[in-house]
N, C-alpha and C positions, 0 to 999 in steps of 0.2 A: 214172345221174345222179351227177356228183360230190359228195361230203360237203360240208356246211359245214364238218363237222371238219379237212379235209385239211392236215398240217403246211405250211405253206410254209418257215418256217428250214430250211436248211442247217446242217448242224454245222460246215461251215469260216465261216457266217459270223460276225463279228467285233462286230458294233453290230447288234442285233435284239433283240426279243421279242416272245414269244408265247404267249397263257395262254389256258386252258380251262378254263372257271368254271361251278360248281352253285349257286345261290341257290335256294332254299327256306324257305317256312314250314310248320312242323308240323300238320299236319291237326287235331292236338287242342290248338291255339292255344297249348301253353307255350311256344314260341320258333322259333327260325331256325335258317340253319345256310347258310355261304359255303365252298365249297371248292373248289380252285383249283392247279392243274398248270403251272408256269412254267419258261420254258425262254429263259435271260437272258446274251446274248453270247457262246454256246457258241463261237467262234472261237479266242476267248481265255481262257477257263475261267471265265466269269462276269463280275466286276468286281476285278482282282486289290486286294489291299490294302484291301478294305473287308470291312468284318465282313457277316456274312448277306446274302453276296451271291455264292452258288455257283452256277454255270450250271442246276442243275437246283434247282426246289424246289418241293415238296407244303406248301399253304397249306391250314387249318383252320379256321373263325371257326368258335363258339359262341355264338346271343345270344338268351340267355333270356330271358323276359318281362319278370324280375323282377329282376333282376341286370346287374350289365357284362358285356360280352363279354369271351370269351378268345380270343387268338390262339395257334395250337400250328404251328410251322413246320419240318420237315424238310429239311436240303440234303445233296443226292447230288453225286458229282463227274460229267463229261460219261461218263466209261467207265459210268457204272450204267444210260446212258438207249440204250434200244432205243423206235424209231420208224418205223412204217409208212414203207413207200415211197409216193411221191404215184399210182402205180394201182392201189395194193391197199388192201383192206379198212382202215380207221384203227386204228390203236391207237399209244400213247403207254405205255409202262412205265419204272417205275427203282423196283430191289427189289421190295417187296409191292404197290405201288402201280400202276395200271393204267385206263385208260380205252379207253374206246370208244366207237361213236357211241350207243349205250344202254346203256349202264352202266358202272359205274366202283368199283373199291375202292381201298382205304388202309388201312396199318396202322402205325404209329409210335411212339414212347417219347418223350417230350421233357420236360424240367421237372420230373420224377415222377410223371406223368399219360401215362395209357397210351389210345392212341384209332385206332378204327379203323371203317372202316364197306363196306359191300358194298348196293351201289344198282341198281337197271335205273330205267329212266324211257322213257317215250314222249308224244308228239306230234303234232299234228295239224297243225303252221303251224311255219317256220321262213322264215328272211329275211336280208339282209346288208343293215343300217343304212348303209354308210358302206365304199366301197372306194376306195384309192389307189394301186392296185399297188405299188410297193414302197416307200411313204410309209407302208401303213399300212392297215388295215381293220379293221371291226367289225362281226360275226357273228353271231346267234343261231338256231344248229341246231333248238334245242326251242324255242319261245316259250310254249305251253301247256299246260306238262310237269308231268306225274304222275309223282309220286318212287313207289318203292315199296322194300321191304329193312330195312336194319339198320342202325344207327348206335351204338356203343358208347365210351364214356366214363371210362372209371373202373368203377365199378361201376352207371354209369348205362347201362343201354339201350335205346334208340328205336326201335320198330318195328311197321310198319303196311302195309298195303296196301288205302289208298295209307298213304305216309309223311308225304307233303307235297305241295304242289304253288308251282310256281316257274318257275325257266328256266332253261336250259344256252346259256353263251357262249362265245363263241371271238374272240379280238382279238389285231392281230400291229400292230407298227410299229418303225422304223428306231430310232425312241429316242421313252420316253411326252411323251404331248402336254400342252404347258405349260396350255392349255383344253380338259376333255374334261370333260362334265357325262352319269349317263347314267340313267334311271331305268324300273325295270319291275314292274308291277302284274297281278296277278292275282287275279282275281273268278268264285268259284262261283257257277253258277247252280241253282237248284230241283232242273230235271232231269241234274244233274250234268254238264253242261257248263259249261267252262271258257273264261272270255273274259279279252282281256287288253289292255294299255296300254303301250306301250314309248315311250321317246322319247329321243333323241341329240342333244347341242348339245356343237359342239367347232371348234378352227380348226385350218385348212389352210395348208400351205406359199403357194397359190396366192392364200390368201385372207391369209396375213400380209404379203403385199409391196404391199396395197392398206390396209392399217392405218394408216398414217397419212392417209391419204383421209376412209374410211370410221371411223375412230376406232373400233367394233367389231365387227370383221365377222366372221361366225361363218356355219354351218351347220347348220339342224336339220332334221331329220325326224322323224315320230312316227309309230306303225303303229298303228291299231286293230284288233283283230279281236274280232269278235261272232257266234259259231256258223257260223264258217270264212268270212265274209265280211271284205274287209279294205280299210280306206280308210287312203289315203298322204296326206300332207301334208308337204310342202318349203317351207323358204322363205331366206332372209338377211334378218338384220336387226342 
């Protein structure tokens, strides 16, 4: 069975992206934690002339309970990224950094804050919200994913088994969508199953040339799952 992970970018191509994203909250409820593998017009080496905008780059969110979030961002050039071929096993690296379809680490300096973390995760449900072949897609490999591992801070470190529990995503398009709304929920049960709530609302190339018709014509979908059962729901509105 093919990954949901599977890269589709080419590195010759020139207008693309594509990212691979951990959200999580911490089992022992102080905070969260987004993290995120992006890989942004490698044809051309990123975005030339703009600041933080190198074709490779490892994203960080930290959002404590109590506190703002921090954002910690690293950028590599295209020569540091090594990337599965589309019929072999996934993996995605550049420097210490590395994923795979369960697990993933990171290590970096940035700011004078030093962070890095080493995760496995697994799953029971996984799905693709929203595919446009080369317009665009949106992915979620894990949907009712047990974090488990280590997250390090500073001299802060987090670590549990489980660690957290969340979702791992994967999204690619031509260039990001002017409407892309996307939201996902995850609810413990008693006997330590995992149910969850996803939902997508975003517009389409096919659906912007009827905008002036339809004045806002959009696409959603929403996935429930409840102890591996799952109901869909489509509609425009």
């Amino acid at each position: 069975m093919s990954s949901l992970n599977r890269a589709f970018t080419r590195l010759s191509m020139s207008r693309r992206y594509e990212s691979w994203f951990r959200r999580f909250g911490l089992a022992d409820s102080s905070g969260g934690w987004w993290l995120r593998y992006l890989l942004a017009n490698p044809g051309r080496q990123g975005c030339p002339g703009l600041s933080d905008a190198a074709p490779v780059q490892i994203w960080a969110t930290w959002f404590p309970r109590d506190a703002q979030p921090e954002t910690f961002i690293q950028e590599f050039p295209i020569d540091a990224l090594h990337v599965s071929v589309r019929r072999g096993a996934f993996f995605l690296e550049a420097g210490p950094n590395r994923i795979e379809d369960a697990s993933c680490r990171g290590a970096f300096e940035v700011r004078g804050h030093r962070l890095s973390w080493d995760l496995r995760y697994h799953s029971n449900f996984g799905l693709t919200l929203s595919n446009k072949g080369w317009i665009g897609f949106s992915r979620t490999p894990h949907s009712d994913t047990i974090f488990s591992g280590e997250i390090r801070l500073d001299d802060q470190i987090l670590r549990g088994e489980p660690l957290g529990f969340g979702a791992q995503g994967h999204n690619s398009g031509f260039r990001h969508r002017r409407f892309w709304t996307w939201t996902h929920a995850c609810f413990s049960q008693s006997d330590g199953r995992l149910s969850t709530f996803e939902a997508l609302v975003y517009n389409s190339l096919a659906r912007a040339r009827l905008k002036l018709r339809l004045r806002n014509p959009a696409r959603a979908q929403e996935f429930v799952t409840d102890g591996g059962s799952v109901l869909e729901m489509t509609g425009d509105y």
